[in-house]
PyMOL Python script that loads the backbone (N, CA, C, O; Angstrom):
from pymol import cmd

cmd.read_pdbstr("""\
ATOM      1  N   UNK A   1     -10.696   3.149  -5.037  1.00  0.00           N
ATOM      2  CA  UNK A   1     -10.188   1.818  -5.315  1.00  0.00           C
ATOM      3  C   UNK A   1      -9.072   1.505  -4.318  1.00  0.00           C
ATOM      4  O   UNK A   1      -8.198   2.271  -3.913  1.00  0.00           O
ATOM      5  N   UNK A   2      -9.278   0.242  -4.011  1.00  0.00           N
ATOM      6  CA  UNK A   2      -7.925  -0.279  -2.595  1.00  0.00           C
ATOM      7  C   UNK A   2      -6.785  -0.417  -3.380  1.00  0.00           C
ATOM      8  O   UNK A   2      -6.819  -1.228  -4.305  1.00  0.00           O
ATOM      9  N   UNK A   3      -5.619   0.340  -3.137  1.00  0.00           N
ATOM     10  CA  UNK A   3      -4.028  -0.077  -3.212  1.00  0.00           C
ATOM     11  C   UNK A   3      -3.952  -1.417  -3.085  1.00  0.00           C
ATOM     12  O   UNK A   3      -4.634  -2.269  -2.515  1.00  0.00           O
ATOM     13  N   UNK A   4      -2.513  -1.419  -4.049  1.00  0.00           N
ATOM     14  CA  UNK A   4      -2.172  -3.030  -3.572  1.00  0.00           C
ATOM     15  C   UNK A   4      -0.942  -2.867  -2.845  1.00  0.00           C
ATOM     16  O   UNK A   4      -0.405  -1.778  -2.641  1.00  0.00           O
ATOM     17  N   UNK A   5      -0.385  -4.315  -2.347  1.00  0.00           N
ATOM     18  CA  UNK A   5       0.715  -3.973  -1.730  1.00  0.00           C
ATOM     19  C   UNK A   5       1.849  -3.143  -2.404  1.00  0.00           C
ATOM     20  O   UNK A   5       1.871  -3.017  -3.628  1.00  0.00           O
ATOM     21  N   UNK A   6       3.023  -2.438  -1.399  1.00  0.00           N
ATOM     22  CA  UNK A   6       3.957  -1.332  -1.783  1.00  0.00           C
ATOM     23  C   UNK A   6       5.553  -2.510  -2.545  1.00  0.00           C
ATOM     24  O   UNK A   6       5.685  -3.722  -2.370  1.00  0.00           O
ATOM     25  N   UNK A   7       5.996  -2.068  -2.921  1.00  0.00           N
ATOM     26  CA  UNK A   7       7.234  -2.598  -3.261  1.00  0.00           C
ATOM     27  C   UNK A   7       8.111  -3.142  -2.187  1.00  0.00           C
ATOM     28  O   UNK A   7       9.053  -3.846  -2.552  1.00  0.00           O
ATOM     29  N   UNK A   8       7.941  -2.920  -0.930  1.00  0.00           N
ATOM     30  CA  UNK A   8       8.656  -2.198   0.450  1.00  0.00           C
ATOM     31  C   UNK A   8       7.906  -4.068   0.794  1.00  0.00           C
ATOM     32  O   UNK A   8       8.400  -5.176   1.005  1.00  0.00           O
ATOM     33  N   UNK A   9       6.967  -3.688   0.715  1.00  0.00           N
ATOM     34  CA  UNK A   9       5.815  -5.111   1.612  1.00  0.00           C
ATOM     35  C   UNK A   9       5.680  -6.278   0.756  1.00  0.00           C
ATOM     36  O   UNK A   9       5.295  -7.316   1.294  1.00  0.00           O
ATOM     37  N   UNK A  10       5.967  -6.276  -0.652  1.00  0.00           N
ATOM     38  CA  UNK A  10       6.454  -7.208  -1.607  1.00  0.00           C
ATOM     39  C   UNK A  10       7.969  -7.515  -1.160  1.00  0.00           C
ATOM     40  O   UNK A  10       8.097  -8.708  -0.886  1.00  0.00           O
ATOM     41  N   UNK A  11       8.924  -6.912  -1.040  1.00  0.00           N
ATOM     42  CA  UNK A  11      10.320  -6.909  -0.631  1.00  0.00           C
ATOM     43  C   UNK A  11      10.827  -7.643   0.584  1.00  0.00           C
ATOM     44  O   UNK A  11      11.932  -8.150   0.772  1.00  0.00           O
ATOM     45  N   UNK A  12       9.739  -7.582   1.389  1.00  0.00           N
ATOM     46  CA  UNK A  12       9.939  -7.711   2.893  1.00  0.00           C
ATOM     47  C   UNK A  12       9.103  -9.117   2.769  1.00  0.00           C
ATOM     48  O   UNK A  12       9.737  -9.966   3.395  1.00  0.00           O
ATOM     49  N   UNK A  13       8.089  -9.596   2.278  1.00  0.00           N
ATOM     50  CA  UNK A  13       7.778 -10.881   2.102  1.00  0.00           C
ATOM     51  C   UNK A  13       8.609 -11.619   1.288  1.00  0.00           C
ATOM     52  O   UNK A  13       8.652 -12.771   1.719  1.00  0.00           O
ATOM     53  N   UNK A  14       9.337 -11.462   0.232  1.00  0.00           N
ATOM     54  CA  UNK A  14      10.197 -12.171  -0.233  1.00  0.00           C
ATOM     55  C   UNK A  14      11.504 -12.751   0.417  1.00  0.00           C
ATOM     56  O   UNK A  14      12.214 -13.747   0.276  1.00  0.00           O
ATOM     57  N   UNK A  15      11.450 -11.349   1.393  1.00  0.00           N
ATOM     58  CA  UNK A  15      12.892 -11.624   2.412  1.00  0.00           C
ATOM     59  C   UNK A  15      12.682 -13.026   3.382  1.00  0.00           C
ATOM     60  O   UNK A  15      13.401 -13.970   3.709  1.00  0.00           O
ATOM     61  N   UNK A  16      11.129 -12.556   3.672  1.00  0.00           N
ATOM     62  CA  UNK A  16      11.106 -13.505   4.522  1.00  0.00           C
ATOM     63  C   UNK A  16      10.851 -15.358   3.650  1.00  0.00           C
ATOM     64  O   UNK A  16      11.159 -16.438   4.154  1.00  0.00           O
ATOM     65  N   UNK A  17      10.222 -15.116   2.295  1.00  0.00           N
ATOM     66  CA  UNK A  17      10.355 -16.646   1.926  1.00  0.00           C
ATOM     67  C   UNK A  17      11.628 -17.400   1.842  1.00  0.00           C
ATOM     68  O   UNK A  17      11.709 -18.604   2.086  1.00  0.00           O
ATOM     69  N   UNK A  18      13.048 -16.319   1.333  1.00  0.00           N
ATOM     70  CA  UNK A  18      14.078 -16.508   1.801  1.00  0.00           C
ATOM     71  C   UNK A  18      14.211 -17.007   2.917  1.00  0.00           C
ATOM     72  O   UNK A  18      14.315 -18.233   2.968  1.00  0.00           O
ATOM     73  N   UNK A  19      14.238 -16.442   3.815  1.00  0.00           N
ATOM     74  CA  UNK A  19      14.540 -16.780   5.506  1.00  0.00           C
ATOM     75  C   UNK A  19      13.884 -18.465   5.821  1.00  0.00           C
ATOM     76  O   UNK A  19      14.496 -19.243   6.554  1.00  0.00           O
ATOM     77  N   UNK A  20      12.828 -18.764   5.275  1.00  0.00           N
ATOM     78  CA  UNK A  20      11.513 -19.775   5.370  1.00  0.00           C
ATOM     79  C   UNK A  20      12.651 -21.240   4.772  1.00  0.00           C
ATOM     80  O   UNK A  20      12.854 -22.341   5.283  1.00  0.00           O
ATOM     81  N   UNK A  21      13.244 -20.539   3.381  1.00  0.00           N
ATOM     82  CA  UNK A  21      13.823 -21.384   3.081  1.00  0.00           C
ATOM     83  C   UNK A  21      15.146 -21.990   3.775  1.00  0.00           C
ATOM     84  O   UNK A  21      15.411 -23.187   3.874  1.00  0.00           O
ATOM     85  N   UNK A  22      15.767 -21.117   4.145  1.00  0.00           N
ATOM     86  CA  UNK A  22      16.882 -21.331   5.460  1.00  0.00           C
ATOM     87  C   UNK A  22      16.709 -22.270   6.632  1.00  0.00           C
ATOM     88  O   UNK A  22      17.350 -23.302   6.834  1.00  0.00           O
ATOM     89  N   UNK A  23      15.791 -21.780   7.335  1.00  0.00           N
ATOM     90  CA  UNK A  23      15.377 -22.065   8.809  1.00  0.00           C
ATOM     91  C   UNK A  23      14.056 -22.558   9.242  1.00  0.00           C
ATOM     92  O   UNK A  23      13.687 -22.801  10.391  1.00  0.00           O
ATOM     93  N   UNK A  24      13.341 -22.677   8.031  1.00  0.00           N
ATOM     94  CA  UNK A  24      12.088 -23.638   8.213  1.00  0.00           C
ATOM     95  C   UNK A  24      10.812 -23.038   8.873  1.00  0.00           C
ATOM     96  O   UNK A  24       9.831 -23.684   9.242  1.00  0.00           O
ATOM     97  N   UNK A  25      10.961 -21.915   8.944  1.00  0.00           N
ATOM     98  CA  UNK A  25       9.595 -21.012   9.636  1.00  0.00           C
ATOM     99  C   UNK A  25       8.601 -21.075   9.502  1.00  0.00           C
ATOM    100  O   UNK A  25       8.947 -21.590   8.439  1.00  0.00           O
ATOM    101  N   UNK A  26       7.526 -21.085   9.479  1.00  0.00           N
ATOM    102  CA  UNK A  26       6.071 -21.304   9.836  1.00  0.00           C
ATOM    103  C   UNK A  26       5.632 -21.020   8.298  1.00  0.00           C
ATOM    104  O   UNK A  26       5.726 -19.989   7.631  1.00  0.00           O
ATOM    105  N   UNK A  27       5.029 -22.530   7.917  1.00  0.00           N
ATOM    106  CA  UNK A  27       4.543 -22.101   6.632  1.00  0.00           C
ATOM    107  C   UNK A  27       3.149 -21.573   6.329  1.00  0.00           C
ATOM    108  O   UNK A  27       2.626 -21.022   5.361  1.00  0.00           O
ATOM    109  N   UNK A  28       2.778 -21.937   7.470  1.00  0.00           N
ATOM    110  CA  UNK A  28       0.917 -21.653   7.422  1.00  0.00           C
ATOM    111  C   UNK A  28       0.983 -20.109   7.451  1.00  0.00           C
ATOM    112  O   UNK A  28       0.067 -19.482   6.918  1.00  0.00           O
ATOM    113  N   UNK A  29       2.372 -19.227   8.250  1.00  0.00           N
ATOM    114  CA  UNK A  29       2.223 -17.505   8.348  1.00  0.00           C
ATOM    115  C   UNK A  29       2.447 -17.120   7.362  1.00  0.00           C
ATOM    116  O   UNK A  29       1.852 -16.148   6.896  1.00  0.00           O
ATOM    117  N   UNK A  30       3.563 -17.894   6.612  1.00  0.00           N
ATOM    118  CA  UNK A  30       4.026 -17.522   5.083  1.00  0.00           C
ATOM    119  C   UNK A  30       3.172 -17.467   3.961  1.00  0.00           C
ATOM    120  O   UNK A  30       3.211 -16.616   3.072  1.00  0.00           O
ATOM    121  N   UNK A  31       2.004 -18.913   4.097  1.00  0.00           N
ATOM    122  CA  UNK A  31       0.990 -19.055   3.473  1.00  0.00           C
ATOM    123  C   UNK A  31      -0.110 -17.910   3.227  1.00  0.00           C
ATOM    124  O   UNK A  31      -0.638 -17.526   2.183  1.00  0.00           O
ATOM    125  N   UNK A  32      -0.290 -17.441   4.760  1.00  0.00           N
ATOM    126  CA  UNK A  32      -1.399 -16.526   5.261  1.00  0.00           C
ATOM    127  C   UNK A  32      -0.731 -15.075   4.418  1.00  0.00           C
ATOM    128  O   UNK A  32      -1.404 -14.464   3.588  1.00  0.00           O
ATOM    129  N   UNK A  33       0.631 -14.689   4.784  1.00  0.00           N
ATOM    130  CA  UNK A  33       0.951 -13.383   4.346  1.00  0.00           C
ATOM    131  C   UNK A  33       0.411 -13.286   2.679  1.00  0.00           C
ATOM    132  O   UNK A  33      -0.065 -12.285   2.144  1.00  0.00           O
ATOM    133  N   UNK A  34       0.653 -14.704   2.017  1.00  0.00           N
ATOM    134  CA  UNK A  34       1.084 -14.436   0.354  1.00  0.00           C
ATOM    135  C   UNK A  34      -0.057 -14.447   0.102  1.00  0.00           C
ATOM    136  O   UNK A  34      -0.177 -14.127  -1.080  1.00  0.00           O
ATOM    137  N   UNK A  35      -1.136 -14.668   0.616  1.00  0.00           N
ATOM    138  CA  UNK A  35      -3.084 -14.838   0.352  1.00  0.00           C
ATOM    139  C   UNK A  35      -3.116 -13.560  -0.036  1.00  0.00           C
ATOM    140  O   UNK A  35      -3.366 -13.110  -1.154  1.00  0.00           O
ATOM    141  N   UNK A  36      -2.711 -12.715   1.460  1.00  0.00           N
ATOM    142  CA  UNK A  36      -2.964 -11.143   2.162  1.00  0.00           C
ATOM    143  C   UNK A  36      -2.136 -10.181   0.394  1.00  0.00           C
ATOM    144  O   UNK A  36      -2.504  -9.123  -0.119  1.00  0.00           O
ATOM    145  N   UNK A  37      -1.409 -10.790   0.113  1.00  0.00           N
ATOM    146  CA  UNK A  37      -0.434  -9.645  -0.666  1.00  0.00           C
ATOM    147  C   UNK A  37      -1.446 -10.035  -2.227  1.00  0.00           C
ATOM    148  O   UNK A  37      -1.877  -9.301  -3.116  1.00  0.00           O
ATOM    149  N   UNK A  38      -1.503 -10.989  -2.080  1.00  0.00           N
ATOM    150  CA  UNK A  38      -2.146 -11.493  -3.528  1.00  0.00           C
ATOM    151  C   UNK A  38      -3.882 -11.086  -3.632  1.00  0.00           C
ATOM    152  O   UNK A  38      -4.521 -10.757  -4.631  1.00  0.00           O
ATOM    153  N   UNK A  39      -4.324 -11.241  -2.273  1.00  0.00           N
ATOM    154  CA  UNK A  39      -5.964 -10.399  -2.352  1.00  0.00           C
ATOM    155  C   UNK A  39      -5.730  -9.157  -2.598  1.00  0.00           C
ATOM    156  O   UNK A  39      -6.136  -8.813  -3.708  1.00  0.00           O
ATOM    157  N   UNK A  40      -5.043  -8.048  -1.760  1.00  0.00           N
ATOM    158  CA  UNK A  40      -4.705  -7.045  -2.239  1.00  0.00           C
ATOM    159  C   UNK A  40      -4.407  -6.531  -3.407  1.00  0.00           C
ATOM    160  O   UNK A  40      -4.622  -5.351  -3.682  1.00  0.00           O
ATOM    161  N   UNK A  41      -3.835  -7.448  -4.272  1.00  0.00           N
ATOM    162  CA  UNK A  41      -3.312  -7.092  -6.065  1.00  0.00           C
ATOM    163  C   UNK A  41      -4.493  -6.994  -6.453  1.00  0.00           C
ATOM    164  O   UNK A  41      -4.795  -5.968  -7.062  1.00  0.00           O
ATOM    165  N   UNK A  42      -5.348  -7.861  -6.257  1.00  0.00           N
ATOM    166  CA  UNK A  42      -6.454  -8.340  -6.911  1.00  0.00           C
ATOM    167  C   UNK A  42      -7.615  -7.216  -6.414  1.00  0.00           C
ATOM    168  O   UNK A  42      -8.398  -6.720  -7.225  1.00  0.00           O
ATOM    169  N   UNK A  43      -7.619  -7.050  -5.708  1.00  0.00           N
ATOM    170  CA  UNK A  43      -8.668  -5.636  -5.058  1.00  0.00           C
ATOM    171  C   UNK A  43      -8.792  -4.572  -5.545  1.00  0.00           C
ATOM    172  O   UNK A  43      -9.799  -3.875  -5.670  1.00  0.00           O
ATOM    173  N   UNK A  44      -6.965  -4.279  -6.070  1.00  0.00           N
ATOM    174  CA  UNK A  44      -6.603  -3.201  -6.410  1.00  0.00           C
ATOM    175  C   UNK A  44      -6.722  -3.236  -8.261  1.00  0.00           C
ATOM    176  O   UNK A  44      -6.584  -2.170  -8.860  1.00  0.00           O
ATOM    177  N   UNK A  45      -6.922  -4.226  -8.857  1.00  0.00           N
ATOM    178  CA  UNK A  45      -7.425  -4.894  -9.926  1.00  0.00           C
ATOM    179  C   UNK A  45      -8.756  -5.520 -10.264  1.00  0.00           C
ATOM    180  O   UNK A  45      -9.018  -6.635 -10.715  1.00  0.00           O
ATOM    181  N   UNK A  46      -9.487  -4.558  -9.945  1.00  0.00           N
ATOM    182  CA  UNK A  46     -11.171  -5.618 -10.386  1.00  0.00           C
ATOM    183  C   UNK A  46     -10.994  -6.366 -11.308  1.00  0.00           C
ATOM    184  O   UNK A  46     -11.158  -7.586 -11.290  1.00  0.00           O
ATOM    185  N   UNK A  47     -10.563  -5.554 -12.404  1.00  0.00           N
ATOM    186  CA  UNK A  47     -10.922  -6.044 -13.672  1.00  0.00           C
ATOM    187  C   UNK A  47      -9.931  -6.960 -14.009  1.00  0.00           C
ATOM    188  O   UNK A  47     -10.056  -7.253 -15.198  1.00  0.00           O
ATOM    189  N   UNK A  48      -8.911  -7.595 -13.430  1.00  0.00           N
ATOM    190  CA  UNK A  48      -8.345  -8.115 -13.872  1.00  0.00           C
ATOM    191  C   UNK A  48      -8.814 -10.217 -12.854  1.00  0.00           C
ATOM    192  O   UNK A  48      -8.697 -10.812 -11.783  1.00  0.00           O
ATOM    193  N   UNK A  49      -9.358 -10.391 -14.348  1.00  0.00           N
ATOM    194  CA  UNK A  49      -9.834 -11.921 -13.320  1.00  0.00           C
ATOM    195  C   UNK A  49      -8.962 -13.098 -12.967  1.00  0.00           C
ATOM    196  O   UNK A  49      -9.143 -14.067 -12.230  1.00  0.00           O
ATOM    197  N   UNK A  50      -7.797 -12.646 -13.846  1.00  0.00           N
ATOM    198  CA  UNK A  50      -6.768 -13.839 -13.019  1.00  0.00           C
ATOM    199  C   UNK A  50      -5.786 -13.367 -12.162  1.00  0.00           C
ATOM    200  O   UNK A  50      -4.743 -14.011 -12.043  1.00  0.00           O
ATOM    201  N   UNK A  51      -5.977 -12.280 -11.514  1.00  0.00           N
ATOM    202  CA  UNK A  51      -5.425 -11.783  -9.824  1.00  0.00           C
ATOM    203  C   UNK A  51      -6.617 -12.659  -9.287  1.00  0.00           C
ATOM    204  O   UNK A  51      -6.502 -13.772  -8.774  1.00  0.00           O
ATOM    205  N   UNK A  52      -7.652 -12.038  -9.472  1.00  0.00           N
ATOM    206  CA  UNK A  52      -8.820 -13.025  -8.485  1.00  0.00           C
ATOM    207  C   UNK A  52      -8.614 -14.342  -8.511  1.00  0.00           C
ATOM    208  O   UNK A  52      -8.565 -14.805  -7.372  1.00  0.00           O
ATOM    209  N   UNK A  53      -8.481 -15.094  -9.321  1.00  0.00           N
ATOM    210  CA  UNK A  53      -8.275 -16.392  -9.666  1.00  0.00           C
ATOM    211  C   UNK A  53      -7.284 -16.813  -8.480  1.00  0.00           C
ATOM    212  O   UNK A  53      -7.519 -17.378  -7.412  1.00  0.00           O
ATOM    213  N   UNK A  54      -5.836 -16.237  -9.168  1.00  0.00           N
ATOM    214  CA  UNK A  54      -4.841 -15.886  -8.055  1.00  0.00           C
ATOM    215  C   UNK A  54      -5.086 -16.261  -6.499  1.00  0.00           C
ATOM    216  O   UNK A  54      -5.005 -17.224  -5.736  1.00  0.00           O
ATOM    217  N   UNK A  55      -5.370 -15.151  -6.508  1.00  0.00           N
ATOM    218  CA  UNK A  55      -5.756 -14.683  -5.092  1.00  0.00           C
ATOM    219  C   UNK A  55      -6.868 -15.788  -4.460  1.00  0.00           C
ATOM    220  O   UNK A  55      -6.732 -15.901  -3.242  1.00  0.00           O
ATOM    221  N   UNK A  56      -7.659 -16.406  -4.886  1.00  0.00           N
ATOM    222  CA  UNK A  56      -8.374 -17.078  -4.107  1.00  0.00           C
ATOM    223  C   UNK A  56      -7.389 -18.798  -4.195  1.00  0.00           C
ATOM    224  O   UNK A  56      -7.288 -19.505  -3.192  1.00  0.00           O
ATOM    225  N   UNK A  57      -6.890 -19.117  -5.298  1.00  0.00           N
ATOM    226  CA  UNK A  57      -5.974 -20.212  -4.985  1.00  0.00           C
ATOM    227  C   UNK A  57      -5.220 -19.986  -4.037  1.00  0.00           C
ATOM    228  O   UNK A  57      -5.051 -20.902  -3.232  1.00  0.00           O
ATOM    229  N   UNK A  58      -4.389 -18.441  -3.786  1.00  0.00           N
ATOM    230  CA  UNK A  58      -3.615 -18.938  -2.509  1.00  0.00           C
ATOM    231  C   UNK A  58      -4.146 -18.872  -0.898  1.00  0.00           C
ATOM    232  O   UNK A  58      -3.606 -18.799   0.206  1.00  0.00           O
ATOM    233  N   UNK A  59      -5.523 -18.940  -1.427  1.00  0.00           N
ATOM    234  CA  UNK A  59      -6.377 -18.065   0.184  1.00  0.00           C
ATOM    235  C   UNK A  59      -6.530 -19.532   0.245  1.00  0.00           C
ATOM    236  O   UNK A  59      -6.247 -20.020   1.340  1.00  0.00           O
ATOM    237  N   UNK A  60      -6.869 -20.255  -0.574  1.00  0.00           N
ATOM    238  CA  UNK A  60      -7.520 -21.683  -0.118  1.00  0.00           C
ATOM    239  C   UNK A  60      -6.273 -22.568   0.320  1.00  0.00           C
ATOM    240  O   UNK A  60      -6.513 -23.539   1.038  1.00  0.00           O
ATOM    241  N   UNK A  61      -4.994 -22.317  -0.048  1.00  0.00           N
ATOM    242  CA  UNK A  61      -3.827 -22.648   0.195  1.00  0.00           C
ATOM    243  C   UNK A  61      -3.615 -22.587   1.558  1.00  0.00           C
ATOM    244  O   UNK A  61      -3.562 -23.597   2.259  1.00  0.00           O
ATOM    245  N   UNK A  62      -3.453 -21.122   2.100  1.00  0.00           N
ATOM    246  CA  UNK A  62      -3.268 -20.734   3.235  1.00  0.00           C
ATOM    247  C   UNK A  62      -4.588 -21.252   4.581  1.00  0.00           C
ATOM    248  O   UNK A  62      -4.355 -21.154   5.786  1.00  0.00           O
ATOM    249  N   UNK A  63      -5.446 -21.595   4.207  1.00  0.00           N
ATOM    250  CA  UNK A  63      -6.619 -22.023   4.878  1.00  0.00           C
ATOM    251  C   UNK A  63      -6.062 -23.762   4.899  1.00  0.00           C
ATOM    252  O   UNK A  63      -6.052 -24.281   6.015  1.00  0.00           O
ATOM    253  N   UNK A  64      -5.721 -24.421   3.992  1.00  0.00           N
ATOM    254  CA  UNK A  64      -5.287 -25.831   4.067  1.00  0.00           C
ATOM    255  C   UNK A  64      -3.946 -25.677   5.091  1.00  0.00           C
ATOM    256  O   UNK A  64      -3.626 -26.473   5.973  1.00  0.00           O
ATOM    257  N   UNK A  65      -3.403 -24.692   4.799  1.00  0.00           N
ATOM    258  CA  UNK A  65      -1.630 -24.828   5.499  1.00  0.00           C
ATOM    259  C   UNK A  65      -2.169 -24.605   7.280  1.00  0.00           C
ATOM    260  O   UNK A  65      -1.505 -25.144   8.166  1.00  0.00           O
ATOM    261  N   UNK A  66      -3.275 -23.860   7.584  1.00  0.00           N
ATOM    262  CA  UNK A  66      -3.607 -23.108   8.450  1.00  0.00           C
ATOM    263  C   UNK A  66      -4.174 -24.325   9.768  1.00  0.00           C
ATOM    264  O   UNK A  66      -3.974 -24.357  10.982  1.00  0.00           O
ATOM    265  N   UNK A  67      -5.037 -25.339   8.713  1.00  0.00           N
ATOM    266  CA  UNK A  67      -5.863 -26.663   9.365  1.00  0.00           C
ATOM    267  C   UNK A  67      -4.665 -27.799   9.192  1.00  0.00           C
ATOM    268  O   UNK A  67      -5.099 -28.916   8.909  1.00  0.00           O
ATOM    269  N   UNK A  68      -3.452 -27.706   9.299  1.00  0.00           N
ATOM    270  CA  UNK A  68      -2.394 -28.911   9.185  1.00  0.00           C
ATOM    271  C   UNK A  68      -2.313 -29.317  10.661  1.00  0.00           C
ATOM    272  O   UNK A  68      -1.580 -30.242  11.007  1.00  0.00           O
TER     273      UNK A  68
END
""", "prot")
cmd.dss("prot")
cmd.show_as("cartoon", "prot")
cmd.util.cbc("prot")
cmd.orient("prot")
C-alpha cells in the first residue's frame, strides 16, 4: 500500500501556504502541490471514499488554477 505524505511534507506545504499568503506566490504550484499531498492521503486510504472525493476536488482545482 502507497504512504501518504510525512508530517515533514505536510509541514513544509503549510509553510509555504503561509509564505503564498504574504507575498502572493504562484497559486497554480500551490494548487498543484495540495492535489499531490491530498492524492497521496487518499492512495494511502482506499477505503476511505471521502479522501478520494477530496483528492479529486483539489486535482480538478489545481487543473483550473493551472489553465488561468
Amino acid at each position: 500500500m502507497p504512504r501518504g505524505p510525512s508530517a515533514q511534507e505536510i509541514a513544509a506545504f503549510l509553510r509555504d501556504v503561509r509564505e503564498h499568503t504574504k507575498n502572493g506566490t504562484d497559486p497554480a504550484a500551490l494548487a498543484a502541490r495540495k492535489a499531490d499531498l491530498f492524492g497521496r492521503i487518499a492512495a494511502a486510504c482506499p477505503e476511505d471514499k471521502n479522501a478520494a472525493e477530496v483528492a479529486a476536488s483539489a486535482r480538478a482545482a489545481a487543473d483550473r488554477a493551472r489553465n488561468r
